[in-house]
N, C-alpha and C positions, 0 to 999 in steps of 0.2 A: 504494500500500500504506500503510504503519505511514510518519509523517510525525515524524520525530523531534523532540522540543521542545530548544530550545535550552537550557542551562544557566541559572538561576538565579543572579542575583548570587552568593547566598551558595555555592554549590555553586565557585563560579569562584575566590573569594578566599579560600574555607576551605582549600584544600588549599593546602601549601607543596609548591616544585619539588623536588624528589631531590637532595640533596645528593651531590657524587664527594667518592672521597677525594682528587683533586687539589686541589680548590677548600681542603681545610681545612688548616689550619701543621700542618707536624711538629713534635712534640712533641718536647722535649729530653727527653734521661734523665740522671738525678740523676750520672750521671758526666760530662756533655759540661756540666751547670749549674756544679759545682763547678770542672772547671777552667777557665772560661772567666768566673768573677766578678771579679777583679782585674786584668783586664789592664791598663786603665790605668793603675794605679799599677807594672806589672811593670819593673823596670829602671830604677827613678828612686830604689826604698828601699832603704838599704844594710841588708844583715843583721847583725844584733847592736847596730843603732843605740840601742833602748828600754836593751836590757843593761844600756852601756854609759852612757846616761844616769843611771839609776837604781843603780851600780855594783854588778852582781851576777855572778854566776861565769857562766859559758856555759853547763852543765846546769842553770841555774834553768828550771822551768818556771813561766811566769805564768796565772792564774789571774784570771778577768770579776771574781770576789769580791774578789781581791785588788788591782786597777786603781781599778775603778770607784768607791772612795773616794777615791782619789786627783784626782780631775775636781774635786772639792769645792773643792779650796785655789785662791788666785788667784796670778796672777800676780806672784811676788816674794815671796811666804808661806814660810818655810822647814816644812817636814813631814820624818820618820824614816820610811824605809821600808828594812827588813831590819837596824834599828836602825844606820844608818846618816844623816846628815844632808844634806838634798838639797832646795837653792831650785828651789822652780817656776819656770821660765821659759817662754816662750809653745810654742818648740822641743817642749819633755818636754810638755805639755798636748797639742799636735798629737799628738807619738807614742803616748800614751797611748790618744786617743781614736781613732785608727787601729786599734790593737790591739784596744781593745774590740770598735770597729764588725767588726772579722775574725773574731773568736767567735763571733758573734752565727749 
């Protein structure tokens, strides 16, 4: 009868195989990303540490606008922040840039 032709290169490598949904990553949902970005730092930062450097009451809330000038000064530079007088030290630049990077 009817003798069938074999496929054509291009016929053979045009098609992609079927993707399953086993082969592809489950997706995280924006609740399982959020609490699972810090864990390596979880349990090594004490809380109220920046506060406490920067001497502010424990209802201050800090603000990216309000930090991220503060990166500016080096190391040993005295700056005012909450009209308050307060040396950079390498310590308060770490905390600082922690903080920022957590807003972000």
């Amino acid at each position: 009868m009817y003798k069938q032709k074999p496929p054509t290169e291009k016929e053979t490598f045009q098609k992609a195989p079927k993707k399953s949904k086993a082969s592809e990553p489950k997706r995280k949902t924006k609740q399982e990303e959020k609490d699972g970005v810090f864990d390596e730092t979880e349990g090594k930062i004490k809380e109220g540490g920046l506060r406490r450097s920067l001497k502010v009451d424990k209802d201050y809330k800090f603000t990216k606008s309000a930090l991220q000038p503060l990166l500016k000064h080096d190391v040993g530079d005295k700056f005012k922040f909450q009209d308050k007088s307060i040396t950079m030290t390498d310590k308060i630049k770490k905390q600082i840039r922690l903080a920022v990077n957590m807003m972000k």
